[in-house]
C-alpha positions as YAML, in Angstrom:
chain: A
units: angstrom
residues:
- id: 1
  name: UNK
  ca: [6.59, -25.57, 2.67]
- id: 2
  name: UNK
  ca: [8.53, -25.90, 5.84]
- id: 3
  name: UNK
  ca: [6.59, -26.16, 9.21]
- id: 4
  name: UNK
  ca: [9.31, -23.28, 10.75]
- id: 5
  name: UNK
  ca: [8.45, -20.86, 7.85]
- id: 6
  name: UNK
  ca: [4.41, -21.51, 7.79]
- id: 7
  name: UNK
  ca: [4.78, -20.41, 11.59]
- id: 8
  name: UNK
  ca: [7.12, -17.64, 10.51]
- id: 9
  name: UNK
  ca: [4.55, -16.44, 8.19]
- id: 10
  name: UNK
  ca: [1.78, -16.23, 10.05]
- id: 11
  name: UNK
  ca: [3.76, -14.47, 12.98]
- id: 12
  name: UNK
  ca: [4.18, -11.71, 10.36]
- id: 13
  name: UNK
  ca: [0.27, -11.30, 9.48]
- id: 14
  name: UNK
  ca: [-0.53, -11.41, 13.36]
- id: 15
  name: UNK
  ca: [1.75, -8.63, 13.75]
- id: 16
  name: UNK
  ca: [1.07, -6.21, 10.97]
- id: 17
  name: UNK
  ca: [-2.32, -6.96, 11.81]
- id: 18
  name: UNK
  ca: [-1.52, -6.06, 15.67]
- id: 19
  name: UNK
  ca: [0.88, -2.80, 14.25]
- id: 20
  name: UNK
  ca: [-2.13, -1.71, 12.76]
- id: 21
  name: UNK
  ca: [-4.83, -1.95, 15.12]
- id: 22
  name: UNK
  ca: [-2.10, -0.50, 17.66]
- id: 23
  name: UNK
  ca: [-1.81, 2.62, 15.20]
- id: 24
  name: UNK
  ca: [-5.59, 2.90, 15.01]
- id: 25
  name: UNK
  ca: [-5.33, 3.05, 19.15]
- id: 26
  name: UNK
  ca: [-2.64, 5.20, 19.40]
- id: 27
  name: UNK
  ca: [-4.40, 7.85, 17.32]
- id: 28
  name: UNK
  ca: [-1.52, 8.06, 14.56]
- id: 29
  name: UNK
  ca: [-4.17, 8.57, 11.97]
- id: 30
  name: UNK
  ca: [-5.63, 11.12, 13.60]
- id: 31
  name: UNK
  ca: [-4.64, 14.70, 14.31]
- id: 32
  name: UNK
  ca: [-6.01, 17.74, 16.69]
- id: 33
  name: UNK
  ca: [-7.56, 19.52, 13.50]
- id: 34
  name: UNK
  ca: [-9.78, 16.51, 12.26]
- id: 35
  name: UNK
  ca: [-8.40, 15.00, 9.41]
- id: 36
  name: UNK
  ca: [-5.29, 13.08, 9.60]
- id: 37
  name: UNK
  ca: [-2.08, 13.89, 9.21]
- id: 38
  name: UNK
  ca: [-0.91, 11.25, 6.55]
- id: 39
  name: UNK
  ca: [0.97, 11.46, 3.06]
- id: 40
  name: UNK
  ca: [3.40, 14.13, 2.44]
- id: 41
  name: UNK
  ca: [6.50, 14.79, 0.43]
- id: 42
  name: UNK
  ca: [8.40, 11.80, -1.15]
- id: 43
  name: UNK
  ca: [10.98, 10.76, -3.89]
- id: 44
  name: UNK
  ca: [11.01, 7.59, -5.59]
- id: 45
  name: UNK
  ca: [11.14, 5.94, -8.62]
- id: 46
  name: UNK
  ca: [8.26, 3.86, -10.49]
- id: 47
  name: UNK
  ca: [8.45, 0.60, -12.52]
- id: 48
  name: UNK
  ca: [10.02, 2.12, -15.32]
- id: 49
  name: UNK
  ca: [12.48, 3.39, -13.58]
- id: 50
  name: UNK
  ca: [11.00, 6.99, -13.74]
- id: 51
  name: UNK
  ca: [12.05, 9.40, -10.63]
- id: 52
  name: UNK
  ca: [8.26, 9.90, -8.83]
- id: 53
  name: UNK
  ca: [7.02, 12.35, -5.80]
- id: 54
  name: UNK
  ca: [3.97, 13.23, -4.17]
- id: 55
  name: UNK
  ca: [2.88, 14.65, -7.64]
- id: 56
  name: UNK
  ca: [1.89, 11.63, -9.15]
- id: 57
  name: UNK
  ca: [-1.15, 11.26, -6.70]
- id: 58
  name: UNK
  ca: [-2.87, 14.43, -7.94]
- id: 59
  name: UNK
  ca: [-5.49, 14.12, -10.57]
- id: 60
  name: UNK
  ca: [-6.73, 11.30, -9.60]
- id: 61
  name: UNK
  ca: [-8.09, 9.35, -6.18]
- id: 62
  name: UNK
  ca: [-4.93, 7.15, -5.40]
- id: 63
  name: UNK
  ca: [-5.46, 3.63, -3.06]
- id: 64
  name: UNK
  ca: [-1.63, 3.72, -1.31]
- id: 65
  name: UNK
  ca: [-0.42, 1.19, 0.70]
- id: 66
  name: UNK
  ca: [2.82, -0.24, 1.53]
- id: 67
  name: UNK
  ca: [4.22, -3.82, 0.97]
- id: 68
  name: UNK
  ca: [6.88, -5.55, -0.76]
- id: 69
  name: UNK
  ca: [6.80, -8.49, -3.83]
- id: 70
  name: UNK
  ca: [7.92, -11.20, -2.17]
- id: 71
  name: UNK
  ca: [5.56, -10.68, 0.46]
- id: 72
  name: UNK
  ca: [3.71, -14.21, 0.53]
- id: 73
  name: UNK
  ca: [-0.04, -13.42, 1.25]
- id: 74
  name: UNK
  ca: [-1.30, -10.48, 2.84]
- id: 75
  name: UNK
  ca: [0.07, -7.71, -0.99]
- id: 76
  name: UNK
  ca: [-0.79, -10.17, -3.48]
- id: 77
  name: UNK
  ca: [-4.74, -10.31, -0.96]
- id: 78
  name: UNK
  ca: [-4.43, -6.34, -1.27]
- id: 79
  name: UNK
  ca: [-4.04, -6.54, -4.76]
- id: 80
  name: UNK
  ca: [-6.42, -8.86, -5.92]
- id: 81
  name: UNK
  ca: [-9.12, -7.06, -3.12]
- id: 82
  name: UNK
  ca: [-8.27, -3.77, -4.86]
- id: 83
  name: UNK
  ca: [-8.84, -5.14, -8.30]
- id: 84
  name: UNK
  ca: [-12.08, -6.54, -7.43]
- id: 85
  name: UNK
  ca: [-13.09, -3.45, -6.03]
- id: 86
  name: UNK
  ca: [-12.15, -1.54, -9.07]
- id: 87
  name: UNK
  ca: [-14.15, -4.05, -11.10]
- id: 88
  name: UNK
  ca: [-17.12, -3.00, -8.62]
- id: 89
  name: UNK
  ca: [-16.83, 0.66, -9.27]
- id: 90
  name: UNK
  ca: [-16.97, 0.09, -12.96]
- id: 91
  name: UNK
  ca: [-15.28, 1.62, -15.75]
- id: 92
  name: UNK
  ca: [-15.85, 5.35, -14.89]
- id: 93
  name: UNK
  ca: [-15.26, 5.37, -11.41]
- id: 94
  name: UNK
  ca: [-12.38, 2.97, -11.56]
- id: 95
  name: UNK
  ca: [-10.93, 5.47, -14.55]
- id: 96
  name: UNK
  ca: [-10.58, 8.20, -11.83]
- id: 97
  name: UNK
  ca: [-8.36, 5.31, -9.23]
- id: 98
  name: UNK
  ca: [-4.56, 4.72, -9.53]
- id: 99
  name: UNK
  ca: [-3.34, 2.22, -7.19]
- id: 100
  name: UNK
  ca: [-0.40, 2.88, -5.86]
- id: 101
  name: UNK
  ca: [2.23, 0.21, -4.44]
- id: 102
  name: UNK
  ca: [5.45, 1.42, -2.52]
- id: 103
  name: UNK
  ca: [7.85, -1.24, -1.28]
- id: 104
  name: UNK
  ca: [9.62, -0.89, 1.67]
- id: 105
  name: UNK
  ca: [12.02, -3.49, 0.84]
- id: 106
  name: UNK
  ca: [14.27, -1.78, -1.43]
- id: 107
  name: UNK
  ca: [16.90, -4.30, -0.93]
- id: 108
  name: UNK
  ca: [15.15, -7.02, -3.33]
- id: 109
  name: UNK
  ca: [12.42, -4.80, -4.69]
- id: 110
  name: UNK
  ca: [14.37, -2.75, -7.37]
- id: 111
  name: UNK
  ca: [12.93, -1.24, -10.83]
- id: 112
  name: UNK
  ca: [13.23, -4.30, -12.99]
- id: 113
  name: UNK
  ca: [12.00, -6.70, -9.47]
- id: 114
  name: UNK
  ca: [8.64, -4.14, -9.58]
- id: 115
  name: UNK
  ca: [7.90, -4.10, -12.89]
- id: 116
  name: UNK
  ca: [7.87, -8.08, -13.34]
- id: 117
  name: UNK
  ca: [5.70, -8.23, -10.14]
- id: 118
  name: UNK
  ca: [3.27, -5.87, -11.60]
- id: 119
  name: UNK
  ca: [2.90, -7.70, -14.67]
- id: 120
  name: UNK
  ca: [0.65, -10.86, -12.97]
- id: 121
  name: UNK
  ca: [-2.81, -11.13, -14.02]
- id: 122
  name: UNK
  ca: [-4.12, -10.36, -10.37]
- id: 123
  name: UNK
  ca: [-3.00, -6.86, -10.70]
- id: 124
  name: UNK
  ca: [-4.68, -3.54, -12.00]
- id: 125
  name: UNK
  ca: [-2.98, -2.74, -15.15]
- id: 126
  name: UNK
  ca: [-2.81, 0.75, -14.32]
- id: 127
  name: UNK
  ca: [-1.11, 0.20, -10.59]
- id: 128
  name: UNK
  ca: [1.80, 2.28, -10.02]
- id: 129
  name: UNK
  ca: [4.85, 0.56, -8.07]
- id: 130
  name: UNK
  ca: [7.35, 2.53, -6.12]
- id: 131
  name: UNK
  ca: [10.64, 1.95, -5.14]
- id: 132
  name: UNK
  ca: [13.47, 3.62, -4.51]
- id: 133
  name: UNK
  ca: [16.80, 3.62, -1.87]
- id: 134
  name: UNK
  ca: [16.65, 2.76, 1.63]
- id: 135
  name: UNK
  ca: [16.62, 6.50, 2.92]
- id: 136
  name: UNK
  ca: [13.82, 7.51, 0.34]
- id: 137
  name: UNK
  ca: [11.53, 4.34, 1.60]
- id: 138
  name: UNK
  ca: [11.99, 5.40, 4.92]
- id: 139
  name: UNK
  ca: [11.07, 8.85, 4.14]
- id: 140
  name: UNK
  ca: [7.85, 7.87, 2.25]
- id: 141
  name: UNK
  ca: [7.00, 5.62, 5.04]
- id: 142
  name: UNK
  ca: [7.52, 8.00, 7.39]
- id: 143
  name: UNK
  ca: [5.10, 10.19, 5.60]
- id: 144
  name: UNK
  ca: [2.07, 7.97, 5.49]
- id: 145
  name: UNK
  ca: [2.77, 6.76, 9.20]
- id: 146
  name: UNK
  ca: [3.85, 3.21, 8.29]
- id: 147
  name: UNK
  ca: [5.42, 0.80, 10.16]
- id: 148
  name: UNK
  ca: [8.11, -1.95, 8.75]
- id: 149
  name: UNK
  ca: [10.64, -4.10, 9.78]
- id: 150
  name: UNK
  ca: [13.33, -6.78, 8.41]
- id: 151
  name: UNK
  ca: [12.56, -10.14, 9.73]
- id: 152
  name: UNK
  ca: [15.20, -12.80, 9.89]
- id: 153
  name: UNK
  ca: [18.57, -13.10, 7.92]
- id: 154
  name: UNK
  ca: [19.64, -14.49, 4.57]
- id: 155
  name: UNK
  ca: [17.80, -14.02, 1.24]
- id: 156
  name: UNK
  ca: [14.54, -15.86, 3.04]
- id: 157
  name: UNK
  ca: [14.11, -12.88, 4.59]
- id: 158
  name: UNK
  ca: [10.69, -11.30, 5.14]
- id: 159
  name: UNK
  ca: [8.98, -7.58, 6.48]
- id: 160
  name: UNK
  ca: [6.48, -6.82, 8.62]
- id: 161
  name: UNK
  ca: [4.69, -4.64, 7.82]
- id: 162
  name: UNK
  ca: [1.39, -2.25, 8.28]
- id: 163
  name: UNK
  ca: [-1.31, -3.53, 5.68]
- id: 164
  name: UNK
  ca: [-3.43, -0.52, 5.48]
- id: 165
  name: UNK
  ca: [-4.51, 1.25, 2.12]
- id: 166
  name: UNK
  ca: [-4.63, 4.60, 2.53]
- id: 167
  name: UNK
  ca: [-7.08, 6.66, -0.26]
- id: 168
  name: UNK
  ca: [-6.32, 9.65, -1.25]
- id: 169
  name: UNK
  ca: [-8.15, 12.47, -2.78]
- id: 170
  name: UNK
  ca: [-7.55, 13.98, -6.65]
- id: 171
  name: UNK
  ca: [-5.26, 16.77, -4.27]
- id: 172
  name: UNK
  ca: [-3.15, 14.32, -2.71]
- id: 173
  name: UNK
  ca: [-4.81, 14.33, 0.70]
- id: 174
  name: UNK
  ca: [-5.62, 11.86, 3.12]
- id: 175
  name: UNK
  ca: [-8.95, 10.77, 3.50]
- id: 176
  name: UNK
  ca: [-9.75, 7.63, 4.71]
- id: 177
  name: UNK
  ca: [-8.02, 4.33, 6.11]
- id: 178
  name: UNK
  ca: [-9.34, 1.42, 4.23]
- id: 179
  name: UNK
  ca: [-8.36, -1.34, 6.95]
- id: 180
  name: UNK
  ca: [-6.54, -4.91, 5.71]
- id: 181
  name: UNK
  ca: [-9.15, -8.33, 4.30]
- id: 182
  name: UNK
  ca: [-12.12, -6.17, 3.94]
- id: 183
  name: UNK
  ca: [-14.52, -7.88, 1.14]
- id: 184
  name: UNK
  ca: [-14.59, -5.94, -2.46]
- id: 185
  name: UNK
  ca: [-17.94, -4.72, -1.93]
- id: 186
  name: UNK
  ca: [-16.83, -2.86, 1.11]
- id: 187
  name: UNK
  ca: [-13.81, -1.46, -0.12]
- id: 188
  name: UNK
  ca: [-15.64, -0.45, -3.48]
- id: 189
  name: UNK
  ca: [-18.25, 0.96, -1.24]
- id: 190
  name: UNK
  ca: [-15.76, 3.26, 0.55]
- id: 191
  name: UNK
  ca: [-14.33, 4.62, -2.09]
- id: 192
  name: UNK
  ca: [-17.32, 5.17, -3.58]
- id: 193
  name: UNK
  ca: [-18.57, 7.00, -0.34]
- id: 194
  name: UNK
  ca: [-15.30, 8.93, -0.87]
- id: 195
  name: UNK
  ca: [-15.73, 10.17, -4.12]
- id: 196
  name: UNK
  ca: [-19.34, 11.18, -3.90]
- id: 197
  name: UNK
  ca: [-18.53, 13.30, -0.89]
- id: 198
  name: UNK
  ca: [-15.67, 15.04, -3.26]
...
């Protein structure tokens, strides 16, 4: 791999990494009555090319976080964290988990683009991806307080982007920030945490 896009690369996890932590700071996933003000209305479509909104996340606990396929390290690390945390819960607790993947590069991420991504061994079988047009990522990013951004030109292109996962309750509301690289056990341990508290 070129030197020019190792560096490139690694500018990109430095500043999601900063976004976040800034966010944290900042108090954007907090709000005056306690618990934060994340999630809310959106309209996409999932893998299959089904239209999807806010509904989908109720039923179940839902791990959301933003990204986008060809996103070289820090999605694929979310996945494969998420999946070993899911292995951690074990089969009843992970039953009552959907992961949930929206892209926020619509451009390149399209139906047929998410559901060949979602296909690799690293990922949950039952992991919903979301996509949809430019105005409806922006909208669902909006919601869930996420930050994004084109870097560079040409089809090389990259985003940077916030890395947190954001767990949701069986009602579709925000509980808990699980920050980017935590081990499995710690991730499996606050969900866990999570769900025992209802």
């Amino acid at each position: 791999m070129p030197r020019h896009r190792i560096i490139l690369i690694l500018a990109c996890v430095i500043a999601a990494i900063f976004a976040t932590g800034l966010a944290f700071r900042g108090g954007v996933f907090k709000s005056a009555s306690g618990p934060a003000a994340v999630g809310g209305p959106f309209q996409l479509v999932d893998q299959n090319g089904a239209p999807t909104t806010e509904k989908a996340l109720k039923g179940k606990w839902s791990a959301v976080f933003f990204g986008f396929t060809y996103c070289p390290d820090v999605c694929p690390g979310t996945l494969q964290g998420l999946a070993a945390a899911t292995d951690i819960l074990g089969p009843k607790k992970a039953e009552d988990l959907r992961i949930v993947f929206v892209s926020v590069d619509p451009g390149r991420d399209d139906v047929k683009q998410m559901k060949a991504y979602l296909t690799a061994d690293y990922v949950p079988k039952s992991t919903l991806g979301l996509t949809g047009t430019p105005e409806q990522v922006a909208a669902a990013a909006k919601a869930y307080r996420v930050y994004y951004a084109k870097v560079g030109d040409g089809p090389g292109y990259t985003i940077d982007h916030s890395t947190a996962i954001y767990l949701m309750d069986p009602k579709g509301r925000f509980r808990t920030v699980i920050p980017y690289n935590l081990p499995p056990e710690d991730i499996a341990r606050r969900i866990n945490d999570a769900m025992r508290e209802g």
